[in-house]
C-alpha positions as CSV (number, residue, x, y, z in Angstrom):
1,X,0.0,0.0,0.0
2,X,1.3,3.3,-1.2
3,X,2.5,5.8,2.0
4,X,-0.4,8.2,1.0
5,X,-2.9,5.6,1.7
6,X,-1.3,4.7,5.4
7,X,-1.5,8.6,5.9
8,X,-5.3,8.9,4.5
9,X,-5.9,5.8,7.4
10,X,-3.9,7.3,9.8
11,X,-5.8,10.3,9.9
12,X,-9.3,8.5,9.5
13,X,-8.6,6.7,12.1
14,X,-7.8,9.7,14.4
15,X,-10.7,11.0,13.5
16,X,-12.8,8.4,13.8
17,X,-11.2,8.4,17.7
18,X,-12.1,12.0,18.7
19,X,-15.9,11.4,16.8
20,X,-16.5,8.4,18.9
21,X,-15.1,10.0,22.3
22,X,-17.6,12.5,21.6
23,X,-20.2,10.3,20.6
24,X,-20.0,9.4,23.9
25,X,-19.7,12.3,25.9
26,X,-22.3,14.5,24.1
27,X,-25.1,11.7,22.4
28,X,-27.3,13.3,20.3
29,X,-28.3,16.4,22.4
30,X,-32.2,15.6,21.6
31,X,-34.9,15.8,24.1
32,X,-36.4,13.0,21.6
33,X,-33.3,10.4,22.8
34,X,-35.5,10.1,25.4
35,X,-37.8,7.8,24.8
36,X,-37.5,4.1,24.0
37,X,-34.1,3.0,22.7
38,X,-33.5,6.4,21.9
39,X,-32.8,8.1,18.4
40,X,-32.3,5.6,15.7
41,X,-29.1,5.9,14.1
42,X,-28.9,6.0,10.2
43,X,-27.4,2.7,9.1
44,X,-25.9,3.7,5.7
45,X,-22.9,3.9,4.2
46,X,-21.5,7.6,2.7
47,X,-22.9,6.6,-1.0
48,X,-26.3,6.2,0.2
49,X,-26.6,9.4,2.2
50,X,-25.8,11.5,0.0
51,X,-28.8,9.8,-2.2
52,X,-31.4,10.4,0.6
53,X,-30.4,6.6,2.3
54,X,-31.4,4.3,-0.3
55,X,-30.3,0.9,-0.4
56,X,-32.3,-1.7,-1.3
57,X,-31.7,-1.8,-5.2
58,X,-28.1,-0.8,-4.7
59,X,-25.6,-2.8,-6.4
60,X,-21.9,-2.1,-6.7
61,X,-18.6,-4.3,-6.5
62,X,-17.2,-0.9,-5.3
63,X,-18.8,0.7,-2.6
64,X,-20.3,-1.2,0.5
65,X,-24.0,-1.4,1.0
66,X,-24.6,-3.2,4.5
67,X,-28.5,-2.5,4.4
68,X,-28.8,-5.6,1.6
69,X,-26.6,-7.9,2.3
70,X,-27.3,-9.9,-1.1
71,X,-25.3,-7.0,-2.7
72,X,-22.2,-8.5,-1.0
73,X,-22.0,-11.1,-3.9
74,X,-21.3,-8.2,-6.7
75,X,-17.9,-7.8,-5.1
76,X,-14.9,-9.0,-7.8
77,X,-12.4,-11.8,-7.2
78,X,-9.3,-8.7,-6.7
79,X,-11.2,-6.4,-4.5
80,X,-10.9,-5.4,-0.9
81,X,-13.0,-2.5,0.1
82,X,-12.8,-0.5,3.5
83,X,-15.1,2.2,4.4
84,X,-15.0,4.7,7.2
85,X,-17.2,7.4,8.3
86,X,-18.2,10.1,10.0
87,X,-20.5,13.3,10.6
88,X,-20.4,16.5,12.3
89,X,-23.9,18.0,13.2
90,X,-25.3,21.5,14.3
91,X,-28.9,21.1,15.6
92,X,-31.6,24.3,16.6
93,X,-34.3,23.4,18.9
94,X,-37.1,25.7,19.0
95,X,-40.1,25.6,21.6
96,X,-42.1,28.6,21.2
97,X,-39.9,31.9,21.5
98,X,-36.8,30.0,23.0
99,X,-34.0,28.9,21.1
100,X,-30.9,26.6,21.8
101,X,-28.1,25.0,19.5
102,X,-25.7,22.5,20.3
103,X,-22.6,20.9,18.5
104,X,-22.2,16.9,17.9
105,X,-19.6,15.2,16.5
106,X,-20.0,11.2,15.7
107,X,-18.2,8.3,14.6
108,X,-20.6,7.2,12.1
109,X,-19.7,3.4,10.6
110,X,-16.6,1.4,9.8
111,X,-17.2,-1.5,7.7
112,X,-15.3,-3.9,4.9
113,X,-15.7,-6.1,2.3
114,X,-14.2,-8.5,0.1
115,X,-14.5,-12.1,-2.0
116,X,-14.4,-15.6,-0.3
117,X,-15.4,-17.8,-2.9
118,X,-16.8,-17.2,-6.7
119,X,-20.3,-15.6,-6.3
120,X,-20.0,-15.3,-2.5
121,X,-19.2,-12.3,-1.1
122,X,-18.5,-11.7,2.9
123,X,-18.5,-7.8,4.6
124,X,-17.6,-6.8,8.2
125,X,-18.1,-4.2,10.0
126,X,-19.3,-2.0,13.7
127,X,-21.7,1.2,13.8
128,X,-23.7,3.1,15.9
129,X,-28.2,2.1,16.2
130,X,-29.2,4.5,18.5
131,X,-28.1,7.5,20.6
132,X,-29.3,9.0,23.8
133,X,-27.9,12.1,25.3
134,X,-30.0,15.3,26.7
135,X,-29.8,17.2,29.5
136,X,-33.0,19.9,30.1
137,X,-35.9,20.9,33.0
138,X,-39.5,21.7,33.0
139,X,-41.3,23.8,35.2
140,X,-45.1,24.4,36.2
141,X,-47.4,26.1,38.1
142,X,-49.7,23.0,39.8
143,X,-52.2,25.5,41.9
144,X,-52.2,27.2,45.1
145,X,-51.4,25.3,48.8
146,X,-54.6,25.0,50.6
147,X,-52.7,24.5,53.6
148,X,-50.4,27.4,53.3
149,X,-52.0,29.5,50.3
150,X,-48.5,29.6,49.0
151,X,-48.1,29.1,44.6
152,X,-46.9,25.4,44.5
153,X,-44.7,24.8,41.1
154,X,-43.0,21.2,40.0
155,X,-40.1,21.3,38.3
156,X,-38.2,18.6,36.5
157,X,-34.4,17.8,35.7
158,X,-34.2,15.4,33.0
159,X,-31.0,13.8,32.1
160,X,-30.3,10.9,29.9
161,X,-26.6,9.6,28.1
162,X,-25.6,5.6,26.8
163,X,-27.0,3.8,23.6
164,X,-26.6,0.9,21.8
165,X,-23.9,-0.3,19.4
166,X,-24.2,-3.0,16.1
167,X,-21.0,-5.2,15.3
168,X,-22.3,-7.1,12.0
169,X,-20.7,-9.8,9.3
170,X,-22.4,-10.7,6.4
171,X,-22.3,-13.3,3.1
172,X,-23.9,-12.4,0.2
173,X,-24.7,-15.8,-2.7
174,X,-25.5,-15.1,-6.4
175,X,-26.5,-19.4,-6.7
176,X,-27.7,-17.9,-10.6
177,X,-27.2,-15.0,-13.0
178,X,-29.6,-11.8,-12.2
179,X,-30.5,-13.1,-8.6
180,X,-28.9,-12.8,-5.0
181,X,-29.9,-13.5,-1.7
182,X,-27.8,-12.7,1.6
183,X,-27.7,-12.2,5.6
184,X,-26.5,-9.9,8.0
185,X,-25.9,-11.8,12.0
186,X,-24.2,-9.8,14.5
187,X,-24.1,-8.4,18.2
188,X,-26.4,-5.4,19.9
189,X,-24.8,-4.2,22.8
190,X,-25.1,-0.8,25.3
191,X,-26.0,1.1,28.0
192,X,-29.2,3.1,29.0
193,X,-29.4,5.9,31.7
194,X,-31.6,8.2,32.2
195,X,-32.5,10.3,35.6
196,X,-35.7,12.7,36.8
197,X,-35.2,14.9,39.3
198,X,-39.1,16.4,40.3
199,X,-38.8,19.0,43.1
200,X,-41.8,20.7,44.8
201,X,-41.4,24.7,45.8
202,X,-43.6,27.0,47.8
203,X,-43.4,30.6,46.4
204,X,-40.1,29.7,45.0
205,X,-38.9,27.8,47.9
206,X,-37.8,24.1,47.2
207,X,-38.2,21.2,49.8
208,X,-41.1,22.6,51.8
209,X,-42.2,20.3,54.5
210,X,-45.7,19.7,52.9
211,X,-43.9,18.2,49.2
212,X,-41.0,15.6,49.1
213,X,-38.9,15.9,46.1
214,X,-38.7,12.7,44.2
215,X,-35.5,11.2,42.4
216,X,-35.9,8.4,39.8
217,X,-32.6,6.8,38.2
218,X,-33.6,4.2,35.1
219,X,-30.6,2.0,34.1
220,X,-30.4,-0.7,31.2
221,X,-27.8,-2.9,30.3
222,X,-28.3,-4.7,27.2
223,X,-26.8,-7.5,24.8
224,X,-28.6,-9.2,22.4
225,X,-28.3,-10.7,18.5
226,X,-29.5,-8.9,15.1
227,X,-30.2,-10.7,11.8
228,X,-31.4,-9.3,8.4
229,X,-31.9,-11.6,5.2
230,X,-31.7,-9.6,2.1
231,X,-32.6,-10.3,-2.0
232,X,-32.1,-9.1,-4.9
233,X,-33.1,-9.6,-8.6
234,X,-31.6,-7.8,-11.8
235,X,-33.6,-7.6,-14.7
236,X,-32.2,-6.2,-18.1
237,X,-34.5,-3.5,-19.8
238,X,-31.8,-3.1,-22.8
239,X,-28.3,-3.5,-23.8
240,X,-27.7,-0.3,-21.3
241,X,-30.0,-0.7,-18.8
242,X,-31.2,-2.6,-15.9
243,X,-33.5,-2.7,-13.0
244,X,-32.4,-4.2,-9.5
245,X,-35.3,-5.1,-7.0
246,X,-34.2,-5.6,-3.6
247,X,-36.0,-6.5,-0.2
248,X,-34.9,-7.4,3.3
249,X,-36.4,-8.6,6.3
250,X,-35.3,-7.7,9.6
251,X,-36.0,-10.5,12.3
252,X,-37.5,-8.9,15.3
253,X,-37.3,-10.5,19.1
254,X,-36.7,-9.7,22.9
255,X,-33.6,-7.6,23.4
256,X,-31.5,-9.6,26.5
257,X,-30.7,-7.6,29.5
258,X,-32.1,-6.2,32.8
259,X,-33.7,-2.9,33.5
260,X,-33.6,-1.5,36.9
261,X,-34.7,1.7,38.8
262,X,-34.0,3.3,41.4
263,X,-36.9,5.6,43.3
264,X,-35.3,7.6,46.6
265,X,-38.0,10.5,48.2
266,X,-36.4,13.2,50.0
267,X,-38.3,11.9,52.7
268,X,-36.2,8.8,53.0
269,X,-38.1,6.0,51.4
270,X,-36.1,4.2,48.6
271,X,-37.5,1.5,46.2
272,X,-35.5,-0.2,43.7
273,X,-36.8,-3.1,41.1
274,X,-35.2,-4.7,38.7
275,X,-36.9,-6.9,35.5
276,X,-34.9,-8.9,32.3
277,X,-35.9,-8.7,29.0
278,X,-38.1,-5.5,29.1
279,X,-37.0,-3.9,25.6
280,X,-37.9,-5.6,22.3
281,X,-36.8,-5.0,18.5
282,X,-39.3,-4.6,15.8
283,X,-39.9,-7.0,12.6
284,X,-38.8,-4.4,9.9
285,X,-39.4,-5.2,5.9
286,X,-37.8,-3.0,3.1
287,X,-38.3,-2.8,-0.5
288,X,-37.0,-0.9,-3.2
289,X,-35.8,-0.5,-6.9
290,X,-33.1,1.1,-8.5
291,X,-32.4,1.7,-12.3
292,X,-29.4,2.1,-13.8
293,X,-28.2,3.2,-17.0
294,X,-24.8,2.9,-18.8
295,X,-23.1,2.0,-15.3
296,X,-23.5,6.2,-15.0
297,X,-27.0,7.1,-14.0
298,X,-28.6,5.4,-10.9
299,X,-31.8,6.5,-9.8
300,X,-33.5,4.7,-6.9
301,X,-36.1,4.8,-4.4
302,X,-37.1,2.6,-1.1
303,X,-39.9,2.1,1.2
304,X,-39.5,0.5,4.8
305,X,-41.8,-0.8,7.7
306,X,-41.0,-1.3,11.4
307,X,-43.8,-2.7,13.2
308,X,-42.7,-1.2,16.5
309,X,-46.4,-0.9,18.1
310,X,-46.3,-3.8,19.8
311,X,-42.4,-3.3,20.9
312,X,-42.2,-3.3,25.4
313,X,-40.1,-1.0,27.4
314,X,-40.2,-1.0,31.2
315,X,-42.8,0.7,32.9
316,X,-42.6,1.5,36.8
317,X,-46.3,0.4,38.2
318,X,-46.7,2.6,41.2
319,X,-49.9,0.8,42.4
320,X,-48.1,-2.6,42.9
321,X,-44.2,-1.3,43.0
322,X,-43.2,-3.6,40.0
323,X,-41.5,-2.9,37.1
324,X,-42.5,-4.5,34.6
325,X,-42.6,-4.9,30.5
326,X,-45.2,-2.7,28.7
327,X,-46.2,-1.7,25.2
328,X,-47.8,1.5,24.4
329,X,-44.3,3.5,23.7
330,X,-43.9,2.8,20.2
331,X,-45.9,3.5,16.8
332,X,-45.4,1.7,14.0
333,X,-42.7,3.7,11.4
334,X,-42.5,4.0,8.0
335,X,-40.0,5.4,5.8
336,X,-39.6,6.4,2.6
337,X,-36.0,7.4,0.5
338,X,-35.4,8.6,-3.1
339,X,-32.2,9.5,-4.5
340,X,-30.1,9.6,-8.0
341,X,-26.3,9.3,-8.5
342,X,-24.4,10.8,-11.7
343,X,-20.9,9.6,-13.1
344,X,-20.7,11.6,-16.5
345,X,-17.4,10.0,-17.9
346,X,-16.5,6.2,-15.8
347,X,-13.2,6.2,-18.0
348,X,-12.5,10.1,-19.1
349,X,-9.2,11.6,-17.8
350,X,-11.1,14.4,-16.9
351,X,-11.3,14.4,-13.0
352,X,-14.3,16.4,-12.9
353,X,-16.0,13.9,-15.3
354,X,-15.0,10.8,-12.8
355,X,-16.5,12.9,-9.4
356,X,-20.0,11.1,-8.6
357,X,-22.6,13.4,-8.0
358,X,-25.8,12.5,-5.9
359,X,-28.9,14.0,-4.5
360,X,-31.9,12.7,-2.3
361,X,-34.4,12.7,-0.2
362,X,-36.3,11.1,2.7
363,X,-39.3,11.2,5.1
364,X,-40.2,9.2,8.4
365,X,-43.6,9.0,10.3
366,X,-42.4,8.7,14.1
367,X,-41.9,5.6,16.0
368,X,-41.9,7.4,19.9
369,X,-44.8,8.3,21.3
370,X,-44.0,11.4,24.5
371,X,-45.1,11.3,27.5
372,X,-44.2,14.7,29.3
373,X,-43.1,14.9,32.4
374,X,-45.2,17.9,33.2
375,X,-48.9,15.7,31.6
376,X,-49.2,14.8,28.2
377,X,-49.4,11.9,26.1
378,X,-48.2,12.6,21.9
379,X,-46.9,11.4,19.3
380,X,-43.4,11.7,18.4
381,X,-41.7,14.3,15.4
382,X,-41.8,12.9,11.7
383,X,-38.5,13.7,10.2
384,X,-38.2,14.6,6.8
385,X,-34.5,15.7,5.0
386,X,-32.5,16.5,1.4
387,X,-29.2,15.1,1.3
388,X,-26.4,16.4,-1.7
389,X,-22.8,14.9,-2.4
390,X,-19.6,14.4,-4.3
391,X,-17.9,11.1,-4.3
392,X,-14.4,12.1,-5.2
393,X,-11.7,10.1,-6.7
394,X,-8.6,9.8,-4.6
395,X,-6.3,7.5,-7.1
396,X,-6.4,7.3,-10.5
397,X,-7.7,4.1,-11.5
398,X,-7.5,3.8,-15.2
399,X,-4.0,4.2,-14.7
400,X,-3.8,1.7,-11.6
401,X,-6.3,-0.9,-13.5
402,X,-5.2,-0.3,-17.2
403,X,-4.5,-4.1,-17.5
404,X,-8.1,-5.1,-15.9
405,X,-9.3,-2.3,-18.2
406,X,-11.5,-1.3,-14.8
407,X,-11.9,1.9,-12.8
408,X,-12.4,1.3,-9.2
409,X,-10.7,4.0,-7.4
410,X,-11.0,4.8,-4.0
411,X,-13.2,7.8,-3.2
412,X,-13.8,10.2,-0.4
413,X,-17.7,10.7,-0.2
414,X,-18.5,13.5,0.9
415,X,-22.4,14.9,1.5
416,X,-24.6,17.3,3.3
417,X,-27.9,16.4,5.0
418,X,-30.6,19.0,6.2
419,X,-33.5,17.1,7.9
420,X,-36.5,18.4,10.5
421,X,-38.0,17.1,13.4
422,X,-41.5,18.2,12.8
423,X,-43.4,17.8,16.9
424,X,-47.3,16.9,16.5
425,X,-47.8,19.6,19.1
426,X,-47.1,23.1,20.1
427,X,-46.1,21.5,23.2
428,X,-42.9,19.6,21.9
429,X,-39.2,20.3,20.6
430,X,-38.9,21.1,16.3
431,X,-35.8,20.3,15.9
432,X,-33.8,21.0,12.9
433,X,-30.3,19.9,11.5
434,X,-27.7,20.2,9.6
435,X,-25.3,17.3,9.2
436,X,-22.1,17.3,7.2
437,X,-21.0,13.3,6.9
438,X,-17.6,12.6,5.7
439,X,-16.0,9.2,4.7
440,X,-13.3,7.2,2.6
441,X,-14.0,4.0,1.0
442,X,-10.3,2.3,-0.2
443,X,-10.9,0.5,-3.1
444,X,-7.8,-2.1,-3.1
445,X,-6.3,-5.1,-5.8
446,X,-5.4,-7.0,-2.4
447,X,-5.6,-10.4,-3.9
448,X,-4.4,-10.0,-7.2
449,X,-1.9,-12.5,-8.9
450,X,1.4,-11.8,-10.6
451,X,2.9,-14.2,-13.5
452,X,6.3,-13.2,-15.2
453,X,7.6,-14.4,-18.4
């Protein structure tokens, strides 16, 4: 490997250090991380962002698309593909007249790919699923003493920090020409904390001897498996064109681990209860289609299903002091994605002609339902966003590939999201953001063979 290439992973690597240290430190500053498993984490690679997160018709030997494992197979017999990402993220949250920002930085994905047997192709690889992290208070008026005719107010300090983490591997088959069919099997894993701090105040005074101040501490440790089956059919329309279908099935099932909380009154009572088992995943199905034309126009589009309705989380039942599994968190998501990629000149010397250029769009109905602190029962913020990006070359590979006659370079993808967090109430948070995702796919001839004369 050439000494630019062991600098370029170097520095993504340093990168990707600092991202994920604060990935961890600052989560996703959303009130939203909240609820549930917290904010689900986009599970795409830097080519399908930037085309509004389509994946299920996406088929490439050079680029890595982990959402459908059966494009795995499409990898060549000489090719070993690493892909590394990650994002940095300004978000405004607006309630009413008051504004906030705050700053993320994220390790995003790190992933790889390559051949282990003709047709049969294997990827590997860790990313985020979801992040929690937000740190904010409520306050209302409740009435007037009628022991004291003081104002009593509530307030709550919310604070919440963890999620979880995927580590995958993958095979994708092509048993015959035009059809593929592959699986996704690896590890969830994380952390879940949250804490509520409710405090009672007479005219302004906290801790008055007729209110106790109540602290709640919710605490999840969770491991558990993941597995995704994934197809894919291409069917010629002409000499330059082709469709690819593509559908995967996620497997849904009880997330392992145990829940526990932890309720201490200022007045010196303390309950803590602990139950396994309490968090679920959802049976998710995806399809989509992609068409391409002349290996230099791809236009796609996707629709997915999560049937989270159903899904439990742990519920604190004050009546009997259990805690115990419930539904009633969740609604059922869908999604939607469009996007369009544009090589103008595969083999032109022109480097402007080799840059892929891609544009998309998406929209999501919300699968949390809020439950204020304060009263109030609502649905969670649809999301909707427009992505833009440039895949740009970093080696020239008509030079590098003459004899294979082949351009695969390696790229750096780089793409801009803007996306909204619409609330279905006055009430709630509209959040909105603005995401810059960087990320390097090395495109290498690791297992190429040399024959001299």
């Amino acid at each position: 490997m050439k000494k630019t290439y062991k600098a370029l992973i170097a520095l993504v690597f340093t990168l990707a250090g600092v991202a994920g240290a604060y990935a961890q430190t600052n989560g996703s500053n959303s009130s939203y991380s909240r609820f549930g498993l917290g904010l689900l984490s986009d599970q795409s690679q830097g080519r399908n962002r930037s085309m509004g997160g389509v994946s299920q018709g996406l088929r490439s030997g050079h680029s890595i698309n982990k959402l459908n494992p059966a494009s795995y197979s499409a990898v060549d017999s000489l090719t070993f593909l690493f892909d590394v990402g990650m994002s940095l993220q300004r978000t405004k949250m607006t309630l009413g007249d008051s504004h906030n920002s705050a700053n993320n930085t994220n390790f995003e994905y790190v992933s790889a790919q390559f051949r282990l047997a003709k047709h049969l192709g294997m990827s590997l690889g860790f990313q985020p699923f979801t992040a929690i992290g937000y740190s904010f208070s409520q306050e209302q008026t409740i009435g007037t003493d009628p022991y004291t005719g003081q104002n009593l107010t509530n307030s709550f300090a919310l604070d919440g920090s963890g999620g979880l983490h995927e580590a995958y591997a993958g095979l994708g088959w092509r048993p015959f020409r035009g059809f593929s069919i592959g699986a996704n099997a690896g590890l969830l894993w994380g952390s879940i904390d949250h804490s509520v701090v409710q405090t009672f105040a007479e005219n302004g005074t906290a801790n008055s001897s007729s209110y106790s101040s109540l602290r709640s501490y919710y605490n999840s440790s969770l491991l558990t498996w993941k597995a995704d089956i994934g197809v894919q059919a291409v069917v010629p329309l002409s000499r330059t064109d082709a469709l690819t279908l593509g559908a995967t099935v996620g497997i849904g099932h009880k997330v392992g681990g145990e829940s526990t909380i932890l309720r201490t009154a200022l007045a010196g009572d303390t309950i803590q209860r602990s139950v396994k088992k309490a968090f679920e995943l959802p049976m998710t199905y995806s399809f989509g289609a992609a068409w391409n034309h002349r290996n230099k126009l791809y236009v796609a589009a996707d629709a997915t299903f999560e049937a989270w309705k159903d899904c439990t989380t742990p519920h604190y039942d004050s009546y009997n002091a259990t805690y115990i599994p419930m539904s009633g968190d969740y609604n059922n998501r869908l999604k939607f994605n469009a996007g369009i990629e544009y090589l103008p000149a595969r083999l032109d010397h022109s480097y402007l002609k080799r840059i892929c250029y891609r544009a998309g769009a998406y929209y999501a109905t919300p699968y949390q339902k809020i439950q204020l602190a304060s009263g109030g029962n609502f649905d969670g913020p649809a999301q909707f966003g427009i992505t833009a990006g440039l895949g740009l070359p970093i080696a020239n590979g008509i030079t590098r590939n003459t004899v294979l006659n082949v351009y695969a370079p390696s790229y750096v993808n780089i793409g801009v999201e803007w996306s909204r967090r619409q609330p279905s109430s006055d009430r709630l948070i509209a959040e909105n953001l603005l995401r810059i995702n960087i990320g390097i796919t090395f495109n290498e001839l690791w297992f190429q063979k040399w024959k001299f004369r």
